[in-house]
Backbone as a printed PyTorch tensor [residue, N CA C, xyz], in Angstrom:
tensor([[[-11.7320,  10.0130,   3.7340],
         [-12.6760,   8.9180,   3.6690],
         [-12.7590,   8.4290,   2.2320]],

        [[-12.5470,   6.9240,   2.1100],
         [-13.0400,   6.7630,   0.7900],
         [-14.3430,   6.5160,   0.4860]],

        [[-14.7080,   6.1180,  -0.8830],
         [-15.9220,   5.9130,  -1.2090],
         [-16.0550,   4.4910,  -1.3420]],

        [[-14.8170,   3.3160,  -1.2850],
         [-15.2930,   2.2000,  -1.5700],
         [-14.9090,   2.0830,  -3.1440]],

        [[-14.7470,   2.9680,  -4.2220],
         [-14.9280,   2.6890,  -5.4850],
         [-13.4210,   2.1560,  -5.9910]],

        [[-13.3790,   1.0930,  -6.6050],
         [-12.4240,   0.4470,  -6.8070],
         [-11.9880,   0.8190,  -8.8920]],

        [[-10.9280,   1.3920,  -8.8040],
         [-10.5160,   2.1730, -10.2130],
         [ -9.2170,   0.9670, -10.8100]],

        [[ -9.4370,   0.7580, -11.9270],
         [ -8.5890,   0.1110, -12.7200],
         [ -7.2260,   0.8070, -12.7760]],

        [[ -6.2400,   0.0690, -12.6290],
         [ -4.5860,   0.5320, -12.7330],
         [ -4.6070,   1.5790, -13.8600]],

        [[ -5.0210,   1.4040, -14.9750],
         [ -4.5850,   1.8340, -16.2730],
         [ -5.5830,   3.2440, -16.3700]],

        [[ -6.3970,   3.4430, -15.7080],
         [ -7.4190,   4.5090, -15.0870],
         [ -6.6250,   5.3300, -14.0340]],

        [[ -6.0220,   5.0170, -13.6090],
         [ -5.3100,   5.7910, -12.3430],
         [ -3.9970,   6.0760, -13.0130]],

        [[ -3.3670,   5.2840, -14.0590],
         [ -2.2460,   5.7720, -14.3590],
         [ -2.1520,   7.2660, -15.3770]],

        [[ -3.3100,   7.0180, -15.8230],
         [ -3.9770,   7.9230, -16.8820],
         [ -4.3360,   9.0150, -16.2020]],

        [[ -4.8340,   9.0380, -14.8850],
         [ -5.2790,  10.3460, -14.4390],
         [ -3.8720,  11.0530, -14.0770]],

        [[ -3.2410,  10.2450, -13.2170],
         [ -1.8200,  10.7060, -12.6000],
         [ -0.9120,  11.2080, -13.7540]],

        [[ -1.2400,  10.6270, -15.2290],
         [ -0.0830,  11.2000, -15.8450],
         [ -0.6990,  12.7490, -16.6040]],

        [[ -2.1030,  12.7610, -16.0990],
         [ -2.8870,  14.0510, -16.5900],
         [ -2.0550,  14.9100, -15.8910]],

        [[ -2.2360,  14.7430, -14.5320],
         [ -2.2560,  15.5280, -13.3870],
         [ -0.4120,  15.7180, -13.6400]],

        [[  0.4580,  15.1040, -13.5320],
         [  1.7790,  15.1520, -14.0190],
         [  2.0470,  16.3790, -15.2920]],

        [[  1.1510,  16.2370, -16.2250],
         [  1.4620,  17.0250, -17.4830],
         [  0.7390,  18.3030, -17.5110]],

        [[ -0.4740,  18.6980, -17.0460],
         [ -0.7390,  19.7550, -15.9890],
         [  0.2870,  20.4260, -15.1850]],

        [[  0.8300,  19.6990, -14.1850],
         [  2.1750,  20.4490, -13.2990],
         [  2.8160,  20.8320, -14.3000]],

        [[  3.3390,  20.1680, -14.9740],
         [  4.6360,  20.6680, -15.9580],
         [  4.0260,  21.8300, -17.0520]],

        [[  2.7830,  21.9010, -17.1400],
         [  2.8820,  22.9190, -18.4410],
         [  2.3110,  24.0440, -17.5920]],

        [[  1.6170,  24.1340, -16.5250],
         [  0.9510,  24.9150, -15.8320],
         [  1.7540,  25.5280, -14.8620]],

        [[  2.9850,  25.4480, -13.9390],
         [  3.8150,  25.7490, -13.1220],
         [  3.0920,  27.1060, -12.2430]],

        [[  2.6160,  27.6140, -12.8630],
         [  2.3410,  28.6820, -11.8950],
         [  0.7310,  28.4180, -11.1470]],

        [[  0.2850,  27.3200, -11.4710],
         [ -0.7920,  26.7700, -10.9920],
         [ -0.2590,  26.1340,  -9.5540]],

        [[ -1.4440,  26.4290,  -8.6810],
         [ -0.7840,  25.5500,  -7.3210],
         [ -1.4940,  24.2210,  -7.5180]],

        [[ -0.5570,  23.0440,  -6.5690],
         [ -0.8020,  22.1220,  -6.7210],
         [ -2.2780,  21.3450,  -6.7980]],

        [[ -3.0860,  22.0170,  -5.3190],
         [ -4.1480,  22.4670,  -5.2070],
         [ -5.5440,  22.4010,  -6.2840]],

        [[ -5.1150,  23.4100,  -7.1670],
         [ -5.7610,  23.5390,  -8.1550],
         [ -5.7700,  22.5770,  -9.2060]],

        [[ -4.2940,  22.1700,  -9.5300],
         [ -4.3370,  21.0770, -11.0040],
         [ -4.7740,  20.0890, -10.2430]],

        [[ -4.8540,  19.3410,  -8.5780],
         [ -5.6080,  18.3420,  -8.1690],
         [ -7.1310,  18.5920,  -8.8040]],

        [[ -7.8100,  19.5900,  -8.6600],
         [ -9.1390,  19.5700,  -8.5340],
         [ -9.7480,  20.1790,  -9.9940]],

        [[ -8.7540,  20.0970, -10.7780],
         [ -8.5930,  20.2980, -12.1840],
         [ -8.7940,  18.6880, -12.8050]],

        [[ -8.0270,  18.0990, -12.5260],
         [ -7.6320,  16.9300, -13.4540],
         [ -8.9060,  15.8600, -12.6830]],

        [[ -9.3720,  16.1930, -11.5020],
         [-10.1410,  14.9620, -10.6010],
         [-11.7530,  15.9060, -11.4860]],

        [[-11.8320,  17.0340, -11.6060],
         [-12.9850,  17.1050, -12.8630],
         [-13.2840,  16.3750, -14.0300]],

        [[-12.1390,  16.6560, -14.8340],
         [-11.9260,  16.1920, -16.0540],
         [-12.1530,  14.6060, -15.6600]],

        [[-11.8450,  14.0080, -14.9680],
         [-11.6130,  12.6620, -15.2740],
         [-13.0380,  11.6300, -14.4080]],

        [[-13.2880,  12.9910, -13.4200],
         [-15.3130,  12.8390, -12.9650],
         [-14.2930,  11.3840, -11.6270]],

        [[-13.7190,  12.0440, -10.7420],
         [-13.0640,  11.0620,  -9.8940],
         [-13.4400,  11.9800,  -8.3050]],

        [[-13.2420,  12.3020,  -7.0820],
         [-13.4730,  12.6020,  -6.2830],
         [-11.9050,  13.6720,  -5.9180]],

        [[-11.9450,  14.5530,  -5.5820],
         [-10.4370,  15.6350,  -5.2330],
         [ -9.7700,  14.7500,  -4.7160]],

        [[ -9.8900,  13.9160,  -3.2400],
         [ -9.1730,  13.5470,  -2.5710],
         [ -8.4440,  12.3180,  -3.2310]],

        [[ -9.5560,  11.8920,  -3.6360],
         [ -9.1690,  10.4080,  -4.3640],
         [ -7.5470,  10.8270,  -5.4850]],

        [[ -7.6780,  12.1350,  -6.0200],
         [ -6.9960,  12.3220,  -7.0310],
         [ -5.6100,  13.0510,  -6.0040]],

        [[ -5.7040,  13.5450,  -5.2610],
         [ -4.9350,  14.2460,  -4.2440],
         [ -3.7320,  13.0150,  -3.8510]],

        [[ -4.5310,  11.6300,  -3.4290],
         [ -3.9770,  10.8980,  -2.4050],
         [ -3.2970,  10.2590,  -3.9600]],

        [[ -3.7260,   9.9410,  -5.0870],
         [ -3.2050,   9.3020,  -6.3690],
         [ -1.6320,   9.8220,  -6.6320]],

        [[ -1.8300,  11.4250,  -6.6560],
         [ -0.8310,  12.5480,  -6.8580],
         [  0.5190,  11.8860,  -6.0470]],

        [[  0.3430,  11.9310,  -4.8820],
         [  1.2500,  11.9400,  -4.1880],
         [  1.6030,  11.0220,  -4.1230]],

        [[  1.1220,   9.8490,  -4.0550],
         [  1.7590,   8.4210,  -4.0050],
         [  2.6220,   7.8650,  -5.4900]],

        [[  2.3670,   9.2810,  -6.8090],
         [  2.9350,   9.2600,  -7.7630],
         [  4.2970,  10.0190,  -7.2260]],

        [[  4.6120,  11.1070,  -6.6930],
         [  5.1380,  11.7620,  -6.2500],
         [  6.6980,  10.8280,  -5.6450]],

        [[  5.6180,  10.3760,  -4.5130],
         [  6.8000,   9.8470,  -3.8190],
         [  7.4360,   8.7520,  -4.4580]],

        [[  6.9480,   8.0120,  -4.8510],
         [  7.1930,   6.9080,  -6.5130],
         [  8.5010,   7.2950,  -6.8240]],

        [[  7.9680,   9.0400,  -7.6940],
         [  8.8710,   8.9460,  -8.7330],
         [ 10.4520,   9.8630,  -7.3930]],

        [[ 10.1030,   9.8110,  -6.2360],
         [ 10.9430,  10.2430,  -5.4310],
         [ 11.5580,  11.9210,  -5.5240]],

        [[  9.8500,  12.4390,  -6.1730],
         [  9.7080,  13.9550,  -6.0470],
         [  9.0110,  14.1100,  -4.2390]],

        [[  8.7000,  13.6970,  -3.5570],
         [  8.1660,  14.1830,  -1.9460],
         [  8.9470,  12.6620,  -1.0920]],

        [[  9.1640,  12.7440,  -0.0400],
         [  9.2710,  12.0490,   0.8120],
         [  8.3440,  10.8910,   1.6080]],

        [[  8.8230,  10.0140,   1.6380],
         [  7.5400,   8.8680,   2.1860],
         [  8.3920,   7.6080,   1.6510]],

        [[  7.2640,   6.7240,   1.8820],
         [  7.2490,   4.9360,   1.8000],
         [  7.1250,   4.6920,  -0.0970]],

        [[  7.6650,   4.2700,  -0.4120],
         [  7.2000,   3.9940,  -2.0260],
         [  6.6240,   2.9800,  -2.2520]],

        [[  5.8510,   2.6110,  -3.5290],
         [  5.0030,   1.5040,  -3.1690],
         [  5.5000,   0.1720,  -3.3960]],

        [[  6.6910,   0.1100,  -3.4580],
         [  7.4370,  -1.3050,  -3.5490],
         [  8.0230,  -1.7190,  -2.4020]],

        [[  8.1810,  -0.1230,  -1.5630],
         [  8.6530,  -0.4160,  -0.2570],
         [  7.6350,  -0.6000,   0.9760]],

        [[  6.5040,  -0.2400,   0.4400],
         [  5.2030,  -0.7580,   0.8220],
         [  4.6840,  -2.1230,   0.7590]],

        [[  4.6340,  -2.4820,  -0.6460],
         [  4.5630,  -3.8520,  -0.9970],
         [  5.5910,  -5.2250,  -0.4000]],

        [[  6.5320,  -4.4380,  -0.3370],
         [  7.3020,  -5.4360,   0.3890],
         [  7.2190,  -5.2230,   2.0090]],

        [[  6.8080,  -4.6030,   2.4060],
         [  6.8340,  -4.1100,   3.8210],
         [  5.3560,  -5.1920,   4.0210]],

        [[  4.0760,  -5.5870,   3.4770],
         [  3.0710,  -5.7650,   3.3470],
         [  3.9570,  -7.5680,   3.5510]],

        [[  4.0470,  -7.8530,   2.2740],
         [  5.0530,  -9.4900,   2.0730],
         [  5.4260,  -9.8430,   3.6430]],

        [[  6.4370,  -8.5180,   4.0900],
         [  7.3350,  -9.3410,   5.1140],
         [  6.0430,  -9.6680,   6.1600]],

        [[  5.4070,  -8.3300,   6.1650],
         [  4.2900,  -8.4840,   8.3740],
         [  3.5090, -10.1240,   7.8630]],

        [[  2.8790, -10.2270,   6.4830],
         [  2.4440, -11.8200,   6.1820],
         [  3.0390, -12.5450,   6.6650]],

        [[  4.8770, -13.0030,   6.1570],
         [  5.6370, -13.7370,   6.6860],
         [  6.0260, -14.1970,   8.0740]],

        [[  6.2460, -12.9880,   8.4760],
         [  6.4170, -12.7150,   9.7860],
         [  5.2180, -13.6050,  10.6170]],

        [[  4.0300, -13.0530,  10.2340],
         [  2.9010, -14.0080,  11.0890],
         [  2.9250, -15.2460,  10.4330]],

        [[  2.9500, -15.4270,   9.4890],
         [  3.0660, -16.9680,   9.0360],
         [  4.2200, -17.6810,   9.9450]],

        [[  5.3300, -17.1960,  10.1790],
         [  6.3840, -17.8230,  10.7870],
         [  5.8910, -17.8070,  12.1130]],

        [[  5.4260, -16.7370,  12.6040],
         [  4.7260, -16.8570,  14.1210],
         [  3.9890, -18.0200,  14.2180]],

        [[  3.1410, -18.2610,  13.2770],
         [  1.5560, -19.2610,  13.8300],
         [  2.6470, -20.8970,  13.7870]],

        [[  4.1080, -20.4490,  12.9020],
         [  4.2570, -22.4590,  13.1030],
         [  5.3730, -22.2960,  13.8780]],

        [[  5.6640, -21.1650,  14.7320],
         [  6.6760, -21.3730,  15.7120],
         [  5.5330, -21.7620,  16.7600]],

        [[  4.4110, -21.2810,  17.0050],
         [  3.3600, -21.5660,  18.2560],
         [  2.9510, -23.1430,  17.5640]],

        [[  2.8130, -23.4060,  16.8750],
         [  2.6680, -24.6890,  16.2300],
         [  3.8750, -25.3460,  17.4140]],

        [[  4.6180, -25.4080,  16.6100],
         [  5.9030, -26.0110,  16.5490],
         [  6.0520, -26.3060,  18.2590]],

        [[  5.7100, -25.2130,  19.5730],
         [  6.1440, -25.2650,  20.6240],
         [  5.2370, -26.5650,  21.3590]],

        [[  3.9640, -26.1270,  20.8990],
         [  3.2890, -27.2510,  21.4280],
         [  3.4180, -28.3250,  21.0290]],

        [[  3.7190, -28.5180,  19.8510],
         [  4.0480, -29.9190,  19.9590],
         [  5.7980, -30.4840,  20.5130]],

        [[  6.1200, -29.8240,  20.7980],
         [  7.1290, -29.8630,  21.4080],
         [  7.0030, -30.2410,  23.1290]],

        [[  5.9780, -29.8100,  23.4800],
         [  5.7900, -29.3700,  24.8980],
         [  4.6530, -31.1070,  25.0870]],

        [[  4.0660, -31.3390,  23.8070],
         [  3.3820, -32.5150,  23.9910],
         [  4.1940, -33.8110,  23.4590]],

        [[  5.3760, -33.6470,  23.0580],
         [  6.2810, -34.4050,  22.8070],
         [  7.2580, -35.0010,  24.4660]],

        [[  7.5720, -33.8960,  24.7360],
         [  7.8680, -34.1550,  25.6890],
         [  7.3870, -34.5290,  26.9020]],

        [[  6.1790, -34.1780,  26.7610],
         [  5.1910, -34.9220,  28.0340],
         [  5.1940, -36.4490,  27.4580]],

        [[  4.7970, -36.8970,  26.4620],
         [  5.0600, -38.4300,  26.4310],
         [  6.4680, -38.6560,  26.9360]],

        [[  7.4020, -38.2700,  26.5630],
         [  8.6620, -38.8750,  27.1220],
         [  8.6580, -38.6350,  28.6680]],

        [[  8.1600, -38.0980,  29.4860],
         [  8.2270, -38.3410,  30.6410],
         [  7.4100, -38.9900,  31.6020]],

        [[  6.4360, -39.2790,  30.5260],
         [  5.7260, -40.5190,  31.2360],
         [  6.3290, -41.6220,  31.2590]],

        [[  6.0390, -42.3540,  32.6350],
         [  6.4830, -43.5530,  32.9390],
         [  6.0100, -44.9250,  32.0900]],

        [[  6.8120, -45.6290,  31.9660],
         [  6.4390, -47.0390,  30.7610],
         [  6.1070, -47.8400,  31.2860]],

        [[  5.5730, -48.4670,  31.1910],
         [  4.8830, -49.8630,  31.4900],
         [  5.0680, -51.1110,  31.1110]]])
């Protein structure tokens, strides 16, 4: 669950590269722990710092998953996609009311 609290890029990059330099000097620390280590220090919520971790993770293509460019673009296309939907349904009806004038009879 989140809290709603909306954190500046340069705030999140800062925690993640805590939490990064922690792993590396700490190794025998479980992951676990430097989460709820670094989400102290930085007065942020565990999970919040948990879900940060990993989406650094898969980033830097240390865990498996969606990355966030492949996210971001995944986000771009479903927009497009419905954008192209709403003027193909556009597009039919007036097609469908195009052609009803042409088959009316002239006078």
């Amino acid at each position: 669950m989140t809290s709603g609290i909306k954190y500046e890029q340069e705030f999140k990059d800062r925690a993640v590269r805590l939490y990064m330099e922690r792993r590396a000097e700490h190794q025998e620390e479980s992951k676990a722990a430097t989460i709820r280590h670094v989400a102290k220090i930085v007065g942020i919520p565990d999970d919040t710092m948990r879900t940060w971790s990993r989406k650094a993770e898969v980033d830097a293509g240390d865990r498996p998953g969606m990355t966030s460019d492949m996210a971001a673009d995944l986000r771009r296309l479903r927009r497009e996609n419905a954008e192209l939907k709403r003027a193909n349904e556009i597009l039919k009806t007036a097609s469908a009311f195009f052609a009803a004038e042409l088959d009316r009879p002239r006078q």
